[in-house]
N, C-alpha and C positions, 0 to 999 in steps of 0.2 A: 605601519604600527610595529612596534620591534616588542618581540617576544623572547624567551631564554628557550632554546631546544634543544632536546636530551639528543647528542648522537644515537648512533642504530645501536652500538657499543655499549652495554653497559659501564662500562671501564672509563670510557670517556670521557672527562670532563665537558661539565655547561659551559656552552658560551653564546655570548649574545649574537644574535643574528635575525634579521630581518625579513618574516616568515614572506612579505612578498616580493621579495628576489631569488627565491626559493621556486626552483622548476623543476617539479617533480619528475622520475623519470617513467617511463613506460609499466615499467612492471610492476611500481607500486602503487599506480592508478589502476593497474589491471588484479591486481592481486586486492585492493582497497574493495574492488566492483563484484569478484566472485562474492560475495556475499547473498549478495541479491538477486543471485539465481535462487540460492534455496530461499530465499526471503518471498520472492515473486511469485515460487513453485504454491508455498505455499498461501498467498492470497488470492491467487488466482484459483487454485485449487477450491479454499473455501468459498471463494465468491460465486463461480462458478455452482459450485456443487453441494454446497452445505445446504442450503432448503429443497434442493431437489433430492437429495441424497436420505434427508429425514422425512419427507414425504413419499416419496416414492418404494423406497427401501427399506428404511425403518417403519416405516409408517404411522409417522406420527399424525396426527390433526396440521395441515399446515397453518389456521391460527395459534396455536401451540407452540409451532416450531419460529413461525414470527416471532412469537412473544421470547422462545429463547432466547432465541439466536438476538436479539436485542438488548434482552437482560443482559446475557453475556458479554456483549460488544461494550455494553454501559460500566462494565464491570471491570474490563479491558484498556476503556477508558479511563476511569479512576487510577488505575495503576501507573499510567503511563509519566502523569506529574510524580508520584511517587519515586517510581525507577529513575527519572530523571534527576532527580536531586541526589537520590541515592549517588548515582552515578559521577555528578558534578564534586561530591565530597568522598571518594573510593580514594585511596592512598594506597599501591603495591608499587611491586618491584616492574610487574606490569603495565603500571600507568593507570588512568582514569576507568578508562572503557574497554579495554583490552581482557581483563579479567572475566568479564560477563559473557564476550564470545566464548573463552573457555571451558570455563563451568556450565553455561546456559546452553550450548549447543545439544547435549546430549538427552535432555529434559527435553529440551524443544521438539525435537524428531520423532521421541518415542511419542509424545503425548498424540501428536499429528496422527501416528499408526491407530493407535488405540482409539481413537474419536471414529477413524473410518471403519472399526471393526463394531461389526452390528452384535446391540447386548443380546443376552440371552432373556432378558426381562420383558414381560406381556404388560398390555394395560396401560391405556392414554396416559396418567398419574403416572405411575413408573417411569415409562418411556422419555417423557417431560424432564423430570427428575434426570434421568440418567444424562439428556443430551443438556440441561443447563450446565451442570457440576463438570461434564468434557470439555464445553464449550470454554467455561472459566480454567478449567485448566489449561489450553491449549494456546488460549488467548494470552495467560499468565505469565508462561514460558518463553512465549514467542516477544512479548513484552521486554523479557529480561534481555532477551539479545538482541532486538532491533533498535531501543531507544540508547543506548551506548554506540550501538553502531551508525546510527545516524549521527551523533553528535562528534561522530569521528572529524568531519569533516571540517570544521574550522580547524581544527587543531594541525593540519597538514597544510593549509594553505590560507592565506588571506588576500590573494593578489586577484582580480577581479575576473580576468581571463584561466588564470590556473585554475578557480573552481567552477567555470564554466566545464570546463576540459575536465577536470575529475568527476564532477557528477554525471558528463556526456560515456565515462566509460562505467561508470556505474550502472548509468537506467540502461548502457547496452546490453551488460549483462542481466541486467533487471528484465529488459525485454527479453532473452532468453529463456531465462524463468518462465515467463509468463506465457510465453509462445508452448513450453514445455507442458505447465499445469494446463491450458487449452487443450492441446493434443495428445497427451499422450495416456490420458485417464480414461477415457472410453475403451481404444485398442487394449488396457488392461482386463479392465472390466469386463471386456464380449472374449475375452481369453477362459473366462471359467466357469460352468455350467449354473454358476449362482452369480448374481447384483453384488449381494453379502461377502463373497468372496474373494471377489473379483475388487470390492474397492480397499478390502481390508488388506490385498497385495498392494492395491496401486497407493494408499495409505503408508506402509512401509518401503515401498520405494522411493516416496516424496521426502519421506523423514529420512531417510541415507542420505540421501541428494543434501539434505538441508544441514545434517549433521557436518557433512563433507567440506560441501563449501562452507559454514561457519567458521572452521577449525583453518581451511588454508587464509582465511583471510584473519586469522586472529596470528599466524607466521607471517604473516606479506608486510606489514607494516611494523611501523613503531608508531607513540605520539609522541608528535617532535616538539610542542608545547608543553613548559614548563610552567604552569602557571601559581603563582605564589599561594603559600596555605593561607586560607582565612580565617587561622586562627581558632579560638574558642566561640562554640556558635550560642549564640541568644537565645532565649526561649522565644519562640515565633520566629525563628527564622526561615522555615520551611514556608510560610506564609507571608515573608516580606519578597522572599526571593522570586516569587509568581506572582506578589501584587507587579513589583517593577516589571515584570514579565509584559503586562497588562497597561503600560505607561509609554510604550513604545508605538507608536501611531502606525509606523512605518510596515511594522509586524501585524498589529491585529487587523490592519486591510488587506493583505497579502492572507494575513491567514482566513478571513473570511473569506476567500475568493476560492482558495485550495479546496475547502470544504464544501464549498456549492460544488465544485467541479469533480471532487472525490465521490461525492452525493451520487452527482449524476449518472456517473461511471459503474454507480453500486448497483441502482435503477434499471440501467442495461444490457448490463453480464449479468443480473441475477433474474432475469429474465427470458436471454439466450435459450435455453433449454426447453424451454413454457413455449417460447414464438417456435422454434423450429417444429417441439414435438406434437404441436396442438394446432395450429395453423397450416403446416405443410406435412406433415406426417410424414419427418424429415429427422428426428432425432440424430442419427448417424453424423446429420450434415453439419452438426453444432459444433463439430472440435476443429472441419474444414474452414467456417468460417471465420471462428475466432482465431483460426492460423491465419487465414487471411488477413484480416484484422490487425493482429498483432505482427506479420512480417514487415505489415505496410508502417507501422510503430514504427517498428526497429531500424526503417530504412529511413526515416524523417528523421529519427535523434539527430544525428550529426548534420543534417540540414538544419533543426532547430539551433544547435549550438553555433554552427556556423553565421544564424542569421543574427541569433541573439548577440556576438561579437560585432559584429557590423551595424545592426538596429537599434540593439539592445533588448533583454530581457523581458520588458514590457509588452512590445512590438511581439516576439514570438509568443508568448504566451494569450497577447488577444488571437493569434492566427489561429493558435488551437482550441479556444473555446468557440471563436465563430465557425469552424468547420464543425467542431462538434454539434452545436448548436443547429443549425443547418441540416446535418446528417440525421441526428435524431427526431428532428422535425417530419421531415421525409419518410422517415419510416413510418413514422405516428400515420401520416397520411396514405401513403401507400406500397409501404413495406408488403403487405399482406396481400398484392393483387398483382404483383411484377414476377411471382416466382421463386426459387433458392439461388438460381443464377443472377436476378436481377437484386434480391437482397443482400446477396455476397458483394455484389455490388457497390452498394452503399456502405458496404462496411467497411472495404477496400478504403473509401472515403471516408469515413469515420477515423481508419485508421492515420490516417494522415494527422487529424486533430488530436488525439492520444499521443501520437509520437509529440508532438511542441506543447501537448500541454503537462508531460509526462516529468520529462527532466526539467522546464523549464523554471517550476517554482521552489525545487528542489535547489536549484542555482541561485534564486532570487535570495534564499532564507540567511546566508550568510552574510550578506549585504542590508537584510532587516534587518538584523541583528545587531553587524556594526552603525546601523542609524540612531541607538540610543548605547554610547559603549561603557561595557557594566565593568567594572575593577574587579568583580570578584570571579568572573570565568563562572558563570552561570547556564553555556551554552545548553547542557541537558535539563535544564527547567526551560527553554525554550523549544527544542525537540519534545520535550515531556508532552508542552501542551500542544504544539504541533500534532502530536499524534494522537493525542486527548480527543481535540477537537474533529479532526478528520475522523476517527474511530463513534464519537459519538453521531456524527454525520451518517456513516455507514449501517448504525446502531438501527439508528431511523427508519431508513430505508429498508432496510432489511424488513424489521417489524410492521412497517407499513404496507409493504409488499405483501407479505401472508397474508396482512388481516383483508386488502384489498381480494386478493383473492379468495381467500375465505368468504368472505361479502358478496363474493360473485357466485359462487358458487360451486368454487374448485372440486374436481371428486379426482383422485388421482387414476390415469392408467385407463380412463373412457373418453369417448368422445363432448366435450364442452361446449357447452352452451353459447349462444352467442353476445350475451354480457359477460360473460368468462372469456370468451379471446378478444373483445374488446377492451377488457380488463388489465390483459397482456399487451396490447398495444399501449394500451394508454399510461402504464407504468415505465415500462421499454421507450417511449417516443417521447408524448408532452411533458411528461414528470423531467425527467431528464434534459430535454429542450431547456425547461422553462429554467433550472437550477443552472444552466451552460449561461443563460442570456440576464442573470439577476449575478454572475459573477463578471462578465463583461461590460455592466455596468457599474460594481464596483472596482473593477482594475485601474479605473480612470483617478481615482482618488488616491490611488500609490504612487509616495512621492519622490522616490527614486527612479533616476534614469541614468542613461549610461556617460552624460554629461558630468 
């Protein structure tokens, strides 16, 4: 498909050229990927840590803090088709998406500090209040610079194996990220003689991180798609351009599957913290394993990507939701009777399915995309709801989580009951199983392969 790409020069004139003969080199697939370190830092971060964080430290009600942390995620969600069309119709000197790493980095970091810095305000109501209105903002910000920066990605390549290979050096820095927000927010925290303290530093450490790497990766690249103005836009256009969104077969199977599997993922890292600190009276151990976890990630990318070239996409991305699938069953069963050695364990294995299911559909989306191909360069209404959909997934989980425990009978910081850590199991294990093995049978209905 031949595309017009702007040299790195501004001075340069367009010329026409053929985005997939175009072999990017090194450093601007590694400069493309720093992103996603602060990107990872901080979902991992929140996923991790935002309901234990308001329950535990804040002390909110954790049906409370479900119910925000849902509202907000929903809220999050809404936005994401917004920013995306915004983004698809941006005109600078900048380009499309580039403008928003910019300006949106700095918003972004701060809001992340401030969300971890505990209010001064007393009283369930209050408390509530404060953590929905952070949540939305934090959500907001983070909106503005990751749906531009996702949509970066057709624009740099279209050849089948180059976005294999740019999204593989992506999620590697994405798994750094994530390995980063895992480990290194406790050793903050037990650094200062307060919770409060202690997250409101590791809070402004995460937002440098995230300011940092936004900004080198808004220098590392250009977009080398040139894509024609669309002219004067129609009243309803912002709603025709996401109905066709919604016409593309190829996409809304692909994206159902992402979202069971993102689902899943929410289920049992928002969990981590609950099984270690209430089943093994193991808190400490929760940042070891989810390094475990995520090393074992970060060593499979490039096994995935390797396999996905030779398989195809399909192929790696069933490996990781059946290991997932699998792993999280196991625990459901007898996570709780093998140990912290024996549960690190399964994580190890776990993490195997994260790494192939991690980058893989991230590589599949550009190849949905061109299954139904749009003239007007719509790609961020399709990231839009890409992240719409996964975010309102997450939304879910989230909220369903508290209220589950709440139901149980959570009380923070004593010993629980035993329909309370049955409760933990059962969120962490079958919930999550079951969303792994209802996306494994829709992956079969995707009807691209690497044929």
């Amino acid at each position: 498909m031949s595309e017009k790409i702007v040299a790195d020069s501004a001075e340069v004139p367009i010329t026409e050229v053929c985005l997939a003969d175009v072999r990017l080199p090194v450093r601007k697939k590694l400069g493309f990927g720093i992103a996603d370190i602060g990107g990872n830092l901080f979902f991992t971060a929140m996923g991790f840590w935002t309901l234990t964080y308001l329950t535990d430290t804040v002390y909110l009600a954790p049906a409370l803090a479900g119910i925000a942390i849902m509202v907000a995620k929903i809220w999050d969600a809404v936005t994401d088709p917004i920013v995306g069309f915004l983004s698809d119709n941006t005109r600078s000197r900048f380009g499309r998406r580039r403008p928003y790493l910019l300006f949106g980095a700095l918003p972004f970091g701060l809001s992340l500090w401030l969300f971890f810095t505990k209010p001064s305000v007393t009283g369930q109501t209050a408390l509530f209040w404060w953590a929905l209105l952070m949540l939305c903002l934090v959500n907001t910000t983070m909106t503005l610079v990751n749906i531009p920066y996702s949509a970066l990605t057709p624009e740099l390549t279209s050849d089948y194996n180059e976005q294999t290979s740019l999204n593989a050096y992506r999620f590697l820095c994405a798994g750094i990220g994530t390995i980063m927000g895992a480990v290194i927010v406790v050793p903050i925290v037990n650094m200062f003689p307060s919770k409060a303290l202690g997250f409101s530093v590791a809070g402004a450490a995460i937002g440098g991180i995230i300011i940092i790497a936004t900004l080198i990766t808004f220098f590392s690249v250009r977009e080398s798609a040139a894509p024609p103005k669309n002219g004067k836009k129609k009243t309803g256009a912002f709603f025709s351009a996401y109905r066709s969104v919604f016409k593309n077969s190829a996409y809304t199977v692909l994206l159902a599957v992402f979202v069971l599997h993102i689902t899943a993922l929410n289920f049992l890292q928002g969990m981590v913290v609950y099984y270690l600190k209430y089943i093994y009276q193991a808190e400490a151990s929760s940042s070891t394993i989810m390094g475990l976890l995520l090393v074992t990630a970060i060593v499979s990318i490039p096994v995935a990507a390797k396999c996905s070239n030779i398989l195809g996409k399909n192929f790696s991305y069933c490996v990781g939701l059946a290991v997932l699938c699998i792993s999280t069953m196991v625990i459901f069963f007898i996570g709780h009777r093998i140990g912290v050695i024996g549960l690190s364990l399964l994580f190890v294995a776990a993490g195997v399915g994260v790494g192939f299911a991690f980058a893989t559909p991230w590589a599949m989306l550009p190849d949905a995309i061109a299954w139904q191909p749009d003239t007007v360069h719509n790609e961020g209404c399709y990231y839009g709801v890409w992240t719409f959909a996964s975010k309102l997934g997450q939304a879910i989980s989230t909220g369903v989580s508290g209220l589950i425990l709440s139901a149980a009978g959570y009380c923070a910081d004593v010993i629980q009951p035993p329909k309370t850590i049955f409760a933990i199991r059962f969120i962490a294990g079958l919930i999550a199983a079951t969303m792994c093995l209802c996306g494994l049978i829709l992956i079969h209905f995707y009807p691209i392969d690497k044929k």
